[in-house]
N, C-alpha and C positions, 0 to 999 in steps of 0.2 A: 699821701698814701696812694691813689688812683694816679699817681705817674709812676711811681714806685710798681704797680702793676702794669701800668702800661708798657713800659721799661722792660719788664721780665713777660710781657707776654712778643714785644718786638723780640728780644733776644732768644726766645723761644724761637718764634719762626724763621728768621733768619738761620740758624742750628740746623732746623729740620729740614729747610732748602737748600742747605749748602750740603747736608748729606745725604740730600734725593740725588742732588747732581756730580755728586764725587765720586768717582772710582778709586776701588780699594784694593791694592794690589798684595794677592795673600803669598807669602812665597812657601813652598814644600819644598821643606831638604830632602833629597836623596837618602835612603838607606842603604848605604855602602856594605853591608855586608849581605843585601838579598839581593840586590842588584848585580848584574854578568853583563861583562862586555867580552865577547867574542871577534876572534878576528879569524879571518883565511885570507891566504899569501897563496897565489899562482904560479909555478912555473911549467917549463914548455912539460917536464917529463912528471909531473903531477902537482901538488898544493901540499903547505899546511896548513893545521889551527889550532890554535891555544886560546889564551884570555887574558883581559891586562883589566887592571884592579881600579875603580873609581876612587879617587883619595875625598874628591868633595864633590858636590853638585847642588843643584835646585832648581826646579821649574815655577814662573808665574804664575799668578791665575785671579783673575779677575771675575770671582763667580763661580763658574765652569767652566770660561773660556782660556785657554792656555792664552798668554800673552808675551811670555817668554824668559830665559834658562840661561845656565851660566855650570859648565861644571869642567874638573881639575882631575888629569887623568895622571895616576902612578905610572909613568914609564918602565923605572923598576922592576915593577911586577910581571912583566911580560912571561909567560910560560908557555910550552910549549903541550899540546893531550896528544897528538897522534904517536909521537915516538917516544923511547922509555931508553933508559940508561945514559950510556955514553953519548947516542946521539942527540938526545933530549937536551943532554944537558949543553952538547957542543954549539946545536940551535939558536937554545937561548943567548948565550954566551956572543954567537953572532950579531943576534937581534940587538943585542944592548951595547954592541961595541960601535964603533965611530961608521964603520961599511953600512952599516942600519940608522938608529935612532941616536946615539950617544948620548945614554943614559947616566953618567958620570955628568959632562956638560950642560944635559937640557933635562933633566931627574923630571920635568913633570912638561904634558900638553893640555891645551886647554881651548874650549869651544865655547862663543858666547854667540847667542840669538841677536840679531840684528832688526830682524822682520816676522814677524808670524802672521801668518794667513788662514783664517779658516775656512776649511775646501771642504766641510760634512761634519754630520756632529759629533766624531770625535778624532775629526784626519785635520790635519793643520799641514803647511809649507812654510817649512822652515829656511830663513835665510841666514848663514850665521859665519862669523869669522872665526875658522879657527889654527890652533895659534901651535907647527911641530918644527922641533930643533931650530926654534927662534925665527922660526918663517911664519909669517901668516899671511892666508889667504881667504877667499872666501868660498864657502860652500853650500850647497842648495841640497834638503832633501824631505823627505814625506817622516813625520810624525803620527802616532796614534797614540791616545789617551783614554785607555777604560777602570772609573775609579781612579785607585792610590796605584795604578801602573800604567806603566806608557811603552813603547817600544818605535824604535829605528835602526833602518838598515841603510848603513852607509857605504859608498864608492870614496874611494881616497887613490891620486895620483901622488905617490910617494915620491917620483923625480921632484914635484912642483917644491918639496921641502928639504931640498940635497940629499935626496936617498939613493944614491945613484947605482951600489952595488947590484953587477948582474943585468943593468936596464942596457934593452938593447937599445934604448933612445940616447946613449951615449959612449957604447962599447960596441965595435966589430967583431963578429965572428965568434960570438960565446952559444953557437949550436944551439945544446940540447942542457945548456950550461946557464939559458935564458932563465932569468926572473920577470915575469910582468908589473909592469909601472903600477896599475891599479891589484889595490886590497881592499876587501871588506871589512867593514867592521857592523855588528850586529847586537844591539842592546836593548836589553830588557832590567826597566826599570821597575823599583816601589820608591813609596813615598809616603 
């Protein structure tokens, strides 16, 4: 009897020390339908911007400390808000054909966290690879986390992923006909 107790009071604490000293990594799925991913596209004679749709996502979190994320962006959805009708729709059309994204071929992008850093208590620096028209590379940028939302604003060089349409980093003499290499993308997440 008194090994029988000794027994469960050893396996007792062993229990309680292995889960003083284990990290527990909690994951939050994204809420895809409150969550907006915003984009703007530059060229020489003005910009536009629309939104492209989260199909899946999730951030880490050890605690309260972000630890790191993984999310699956509908290409598809790409739309366009500045212009209506005919042009709108001729926009889009562009964006999802082969000169842009080729949304047929690469139907989804994806970003996953590599590194996370935290720079304040609720700014993180995020290192993460991610992954457009089957290229990936890697990218660096500022996260914030308050509560069940977070938000990031991102630079993307669209050459680095065969985006070449319009770049004058590989087209002569396209004037006022230029698109710039870099776009933004702007997200505001829940969770």
């Amino acid at each position: 009897m008194k090994n029988s107790i000794k027994n469960l009071a050893a396996i007792a604490i062993v229990a309680f020390m292995t889960m003083s000293f284990t990290t527990v990594d909690n994951k939050k799925v994204v809420n895809t339908k409150n969550s907006k991913i915003t984009w703007k596209g530059y060229k020489v004679t003005g910009s536009h911007q629309g939104t492209i749709g989260i199909k899946s996502g999730h951030l880490n979190f050890n605690g309260d400390k972000l630890t790191g994320g993984e999310f699956t962006i509908d290409m598809s959805s790409i739309t366009n808000t500045d212009l209506s009708g005919e042009y709108k729709d001729k926009l889009e059309g562009h964006l999802k054909s082969d000169d842009f994204f080729g949304v047929k071929k690469f139907p989804t992008a994806h970003l996953m966290f590599t590194k996370v850093k935290s720079v304040g208590k609720n700014s993180y620096k995020i290192t993460g690879n991610i992954t457009i028209k089957g290229k990936t590379e890697t990218i660096k940028f500022d996260l914030s986390v308050y509560g069940n939302k977070a938000n990031v604003s991102l630079k993307i060089d669209r050459t680095k992923f065969d985006v070449r349409y319009g770049s004058t980093s590989f087209f002569d003499g396209l004037k006022d006909k230029a698109i710039y290499d870099e776009f933004d993308l702007i997200a505001d997440l829940e969770f």
